[in-house]
C-alpha positions, 0 to 999 in steps of 0.5 A, a space after each residue: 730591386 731592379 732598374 729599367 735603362 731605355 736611352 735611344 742614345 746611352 751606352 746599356 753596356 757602360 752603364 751596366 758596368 758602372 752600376 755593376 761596380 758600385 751597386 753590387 747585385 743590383 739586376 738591370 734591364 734593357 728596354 724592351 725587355 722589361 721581363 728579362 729570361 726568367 723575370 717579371 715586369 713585376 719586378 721593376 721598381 726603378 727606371 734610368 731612361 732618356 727620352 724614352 719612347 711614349 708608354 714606355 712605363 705601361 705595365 710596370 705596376 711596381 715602379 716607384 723612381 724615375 731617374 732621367 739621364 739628362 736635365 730635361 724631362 719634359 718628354 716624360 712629362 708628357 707620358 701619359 704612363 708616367 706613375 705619380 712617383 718622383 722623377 729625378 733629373 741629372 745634375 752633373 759637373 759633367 754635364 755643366 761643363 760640356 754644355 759651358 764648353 758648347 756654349 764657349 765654342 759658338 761664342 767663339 766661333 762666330 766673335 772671331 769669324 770661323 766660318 768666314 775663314 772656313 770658307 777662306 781655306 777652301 778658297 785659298 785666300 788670305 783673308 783678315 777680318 776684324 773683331 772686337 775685343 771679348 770685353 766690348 762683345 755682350 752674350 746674354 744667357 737665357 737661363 742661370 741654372 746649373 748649366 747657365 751658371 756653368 756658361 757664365 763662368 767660362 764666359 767671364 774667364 774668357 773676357 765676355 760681357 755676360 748678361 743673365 735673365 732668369 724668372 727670379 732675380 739671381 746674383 753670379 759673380 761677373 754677371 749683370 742680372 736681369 729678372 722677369 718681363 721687364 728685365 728680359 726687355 731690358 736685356 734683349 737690346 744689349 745681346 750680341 749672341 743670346 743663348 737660351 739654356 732654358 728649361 721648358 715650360 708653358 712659359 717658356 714655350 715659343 720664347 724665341 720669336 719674332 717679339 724676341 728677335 726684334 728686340 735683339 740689335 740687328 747683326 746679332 746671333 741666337 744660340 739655343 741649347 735649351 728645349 727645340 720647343 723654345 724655338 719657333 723655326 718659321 720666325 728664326 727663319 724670317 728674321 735671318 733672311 731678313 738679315 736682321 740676325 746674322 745667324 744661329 746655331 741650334 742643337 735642339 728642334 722640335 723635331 729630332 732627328 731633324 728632317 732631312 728636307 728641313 731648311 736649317 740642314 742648308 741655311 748659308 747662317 744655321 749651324 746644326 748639331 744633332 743635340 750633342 751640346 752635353 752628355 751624361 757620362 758614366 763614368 761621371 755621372 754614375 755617382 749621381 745615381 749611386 746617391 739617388 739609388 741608394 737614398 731610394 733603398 734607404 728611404 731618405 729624401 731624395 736630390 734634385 726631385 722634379 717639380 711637376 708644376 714647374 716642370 723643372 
């Protein structure tokens, strides 16, 4: 049996080493070299990728799993050379919490006015600004899977009043619910900061619009480290300059890497970063893939199957 590994960004050689101690004699292969010196495309029945370049899978007629180094898979949903094999995405603790530690710091910084006091420093001036207490502040969480869940935990603890939405109605603990069209309706006008960690889906694509933002109070704040599809940039855009939001802060883009010329690089009330929000660690999600690879061998079912229909 020999695995693929493609990620533009994960380390090969971690990944080799981590594998390499807890499957012994299993043969890897770093893309593009699907052949290796003395192999054959052949012989590749598996592949572990991250948002791998478009036909990537062309030309493995053997392949038979795909595993994606991350929880989003929409990317290779859209290959058309992806075979009809099962395609596993990552589930880690890891994961889930530095995405709710992601989420905790936007919150954070912009409840308690960072960038304010940022600008302050520089300035040289002794400046307090006041804020409300944690339990007076509403975050909305679009989104109460393993990562939504994850964020809401660690909300809570730090004092914020968590509101949650998914497409069917879920109970967490210290979490207000909200289910379907009209739950999301009546969640969006109690948001201060809503963060959308979504998957992506024809029915979440473009969800963070103009209808949406006009929705949320004025003066309040999007986070989205979900899908860039979620987001359409030229209604974000408008909304803030029309003070209606007070700002955002975007890990994700349709576009990635995003553009230099890009507005959101130099908007006074964006905050950017290069969809860094979560990793998947090696060292902590190689047991995941020891399970799937393993299971594989084995012939016994396999966790965290992706619904092709639902797209997650």
């Amino acid at each position: 049996m020999t695995l693929l590994f493609c990620s533009n960004i994960d380390n090969a050689g971690l990944w080799r080493d981590a594998l390499g101690r807890r499957l012994p004699g299993l043969s890897m292969r770093v893309w593009p070299d699907i052949g290796g010196p003395d192999g054959d495309p052949d012989d590749i029945d598996m592949a572990l990728v991250w948002q791998p370049p478009q036909g990537v899978f062309a030309g493995l007629s053997n392949l038979r799993l795909v595993m994606s180094l991350g929880a989003g898979v929409e990317t290779l949903l859209r290959d058309p050379t992806l075979p009809d094999v099962p395609l596993v995405r990552m589930v880690s603790d890891s994961l889930s919490d530095d995405m709710a530690g992601f989420v905790a710091l936007q919150v954070l910084r912009w409840h308690r006015h960072s960038d304010a006091f940022d600008a302050a420093q520089k300035a040289g001036v002794w400046q307090w600004l006041p804020y409300r207490p944690a339990r007076e502040v509403s975050v909305g969480l679009l989104g109460l899977g393993e990562l939504g869940s994850a964020a809401a935990r660690v909300l809570t603890a730090l004092g914020y009043r968590v509101l949650g939405w998914s497409r069917s109605p879920k109970q967490l603990p210290g979490v207000e619910g909200f289910a379907g069209a009209d739950g999301l309706a009546a969640m969006l006008p109690r948001c201060d900061l809503l963060v959308c960690l979504l998957p992506l889906t024809a029915d979440t694509q473009g969800i963070l619009d103009r209808d949406l933002f006009a929705r949320l109070p004025a003066g309040a704040v999007v986070i989205n480290a979900g899908r860039g599809g979620h987001l359409v940039e030229a209604d974000l855009l408008d909304a803030l300059d029309r003070g209606h939001l007070a700002g955002a802060s975007l890990d994700v883009f349709s576009e990635e890497p995003l553009p230099p010329a890009h507005p959101f690089w130099r908007h006074p009330r964006v905050r950017v970063s290069p969809h860094s929000a979560a990793a998947t660690h090696p060292s902590q999600a190689v047991e995941q893939v020891v399970a799937t690879v393993t299971a594989f061998r084995e012939g016994r079912p396999l966790a965290n199957v992706i619904d092709r229909r639902r797209g997650y």
